[in-house]
N, C-alpha and C positions, 0 to 999 in steps of 0.2 A: 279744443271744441270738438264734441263730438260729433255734430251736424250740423246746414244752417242753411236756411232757401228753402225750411221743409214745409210744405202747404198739403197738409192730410187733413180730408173730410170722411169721417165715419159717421152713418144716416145711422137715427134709431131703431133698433129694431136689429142688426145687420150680426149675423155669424162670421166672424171672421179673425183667420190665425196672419201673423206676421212672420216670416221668417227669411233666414241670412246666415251669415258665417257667425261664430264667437267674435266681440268685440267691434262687432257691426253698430252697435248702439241700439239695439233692440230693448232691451232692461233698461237704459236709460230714457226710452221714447216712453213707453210707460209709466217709467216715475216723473214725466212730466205731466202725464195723461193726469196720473194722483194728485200732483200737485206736490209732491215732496221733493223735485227739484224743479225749482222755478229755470225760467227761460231767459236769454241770455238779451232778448231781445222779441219781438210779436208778441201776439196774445194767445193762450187755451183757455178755448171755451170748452167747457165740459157741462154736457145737459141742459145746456143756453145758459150756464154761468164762467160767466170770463173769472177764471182761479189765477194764474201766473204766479205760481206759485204758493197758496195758499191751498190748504187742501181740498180737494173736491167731494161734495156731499151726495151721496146717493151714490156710493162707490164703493163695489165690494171687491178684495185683492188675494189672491192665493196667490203667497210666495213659492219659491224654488225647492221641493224638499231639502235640498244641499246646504240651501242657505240658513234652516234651523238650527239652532243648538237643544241638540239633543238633550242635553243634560239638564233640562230645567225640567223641576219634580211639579208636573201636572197630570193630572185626568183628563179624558177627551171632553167631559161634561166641561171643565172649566176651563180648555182650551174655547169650545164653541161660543163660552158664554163671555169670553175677550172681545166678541164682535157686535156685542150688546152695552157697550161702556155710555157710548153716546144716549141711549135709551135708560140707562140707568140713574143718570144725574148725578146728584152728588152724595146716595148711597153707596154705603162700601160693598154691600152685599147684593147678589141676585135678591128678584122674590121670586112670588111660587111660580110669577106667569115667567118671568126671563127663566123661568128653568123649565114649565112646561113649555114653551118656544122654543127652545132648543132639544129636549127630547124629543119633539114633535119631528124636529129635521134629525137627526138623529135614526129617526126610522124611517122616515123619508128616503134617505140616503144607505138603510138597510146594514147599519152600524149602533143599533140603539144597544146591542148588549154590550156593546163595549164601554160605555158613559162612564163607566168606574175605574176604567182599565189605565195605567199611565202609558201619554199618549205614544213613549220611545215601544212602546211593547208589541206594535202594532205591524204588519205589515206594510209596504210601499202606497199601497193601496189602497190601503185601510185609512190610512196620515193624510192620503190625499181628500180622501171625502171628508174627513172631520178637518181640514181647512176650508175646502169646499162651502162645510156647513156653517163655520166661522163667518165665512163673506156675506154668506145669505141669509144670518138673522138678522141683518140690519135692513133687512126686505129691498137691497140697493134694486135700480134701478141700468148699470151697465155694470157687469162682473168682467175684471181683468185677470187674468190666469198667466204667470211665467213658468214657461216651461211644464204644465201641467202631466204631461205623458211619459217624463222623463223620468228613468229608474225602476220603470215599472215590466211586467210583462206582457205582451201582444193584447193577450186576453181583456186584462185592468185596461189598457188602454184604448181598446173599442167602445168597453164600458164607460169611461170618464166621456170618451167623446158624446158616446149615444145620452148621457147623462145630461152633457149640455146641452146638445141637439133638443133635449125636453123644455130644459130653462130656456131657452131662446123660444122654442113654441108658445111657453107661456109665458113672452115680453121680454125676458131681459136680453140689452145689450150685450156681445159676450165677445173680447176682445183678447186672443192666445197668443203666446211665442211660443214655438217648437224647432226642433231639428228635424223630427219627422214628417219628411216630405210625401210620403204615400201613402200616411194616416189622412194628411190635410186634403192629397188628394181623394181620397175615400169618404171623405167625409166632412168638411168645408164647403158652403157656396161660395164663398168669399176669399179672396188669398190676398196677401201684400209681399210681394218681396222687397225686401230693403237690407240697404247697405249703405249707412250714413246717409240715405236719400232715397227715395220710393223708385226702384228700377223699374216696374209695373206693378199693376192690380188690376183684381178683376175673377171671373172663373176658372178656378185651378186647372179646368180640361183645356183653356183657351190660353192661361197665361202660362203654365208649366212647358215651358219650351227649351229644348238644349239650348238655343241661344240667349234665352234670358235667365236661365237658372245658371248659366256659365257666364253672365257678365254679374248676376247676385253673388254667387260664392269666390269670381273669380279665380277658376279654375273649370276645367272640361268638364261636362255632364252629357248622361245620356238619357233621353226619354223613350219609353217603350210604350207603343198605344197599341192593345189587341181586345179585341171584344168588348170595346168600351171602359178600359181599364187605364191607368196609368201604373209602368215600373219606373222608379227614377234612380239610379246609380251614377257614380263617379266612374268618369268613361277611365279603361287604364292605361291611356295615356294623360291621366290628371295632371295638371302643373309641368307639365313637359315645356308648353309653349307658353306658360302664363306666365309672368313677370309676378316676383315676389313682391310681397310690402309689408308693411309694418301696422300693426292695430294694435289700439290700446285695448287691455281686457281691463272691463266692465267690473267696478270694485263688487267685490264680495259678502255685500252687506246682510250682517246674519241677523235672522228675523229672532228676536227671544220668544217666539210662540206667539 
């Protein structure tokens, strides 16, 4: 069992990253959020529909860049247009609107020359926003993002944040995992730390505290607060006085695009 006694309430409307060590259960807390692993036990409500397993509707997901396989021979146009399936029915093909809907994001997201491009050809960056725009032509209602900022550089990743910070302006839910802790402080209202159980939540200036991000990762941290800023690093005496354990790592489920 990955976790269990867990009682998280996420209000609509709410910006907020999740984060913890590898093998915390954070990617599985998620794909309970989805509904593609049902609960062992309790109920998830999602968007005031109790799923427990069944999948959640009005739910957009940006996997792991890692977890793709690269090798599947697509365009970013027919990547984006995978998230239009449900709106399709039981034609095979887009029409003109599922494809003027998805160029439309497409430019949106400031990627429209790429539409023809295959999607491996693409920078870290680039992959991200043409999932991005995947999630968002099914005009969901809460977007979940794993590990969104991962792989990328400083720059890309202020950008993806400031990108959401928009969707969330304009209504959506937006629920992250990351390891980056001084992005979420920069730029999250909202934080979760967890480790197989919610250690705190709350405003990343209020809950980001050497004692609570060292009983989250279980090991020493340190927090730097100057001029209204957060630095957070691993103090270096990490894991000196921390008692090891054992975690399970979190299957590595590849997304085929």
């Amino acid at each position: 069992m990955v976790f269990e006694g867990l009682d998280l309430s996420i209000p609509r409307g709410l910006y907020t990253g999740i984060v913890g060590p590898s093998g915390s259960g954070k990617t599985t807390l998620l794909k309970v959020i989805l509904g593609v692993v049902p609960p062992a036990a309790g109920d998830v409500i999602v968007a005031g529909q109790r799923i427990n397993g069944g999948m959640a509707s009005r739910v957009g997901y940006v996997p792991q860049l890692e977890t793709v396989n690269w090798n599947f021979p697509v365009t970013v146009e027919q990547v984006v247009l995978m998230g239009r399936h449900r709106q399709m029915g039981w034609l095979p093909c887009p029409s003109r609107e599922d494809r003027r809907v998805a160029l439309d994001l497409l430019e949106h997201l400031g990627i429209r020359q790429y539409a023809d491009r295959q999607i491996r050809a693409l920078s870290g960056g680039e992959q991200q926003r043409v999932f991005l725009a995947r999630a968002l032509i099914s005009r969901p209602e809460i977007l979940i993002l794993d590990e969104p900022t991962s792989g990328v550089d400083l720059k890309t990743q202020h950008h993806i944040l400031h990108l959401l910070s928009q969707l969330n302006r304009e209504g959506v839910t937006i629920i992250l995992t990351t390891h980056d802790l001084n992005s979420v402080a920069r730029h999250l209202p909202w934080v979760i730390c967890f480790n197989r159980s919610i250690v705190a939540q709350g405003d990343p200036q209020e809950v980001f505290t050497s004692a609570t991000l060292s009983r989250t990762y279980n090991s020493e941290m340190v927090v730097v607060r100057q001029n209204g800023l957060l630095l957070i690093a691993d103090s270096p005496a990490a894991g000196s006085h921390y008692g090891s354990r054992t975690v399970r790592v979190e299957d590595d489920d590849r997304d085929p695009v």
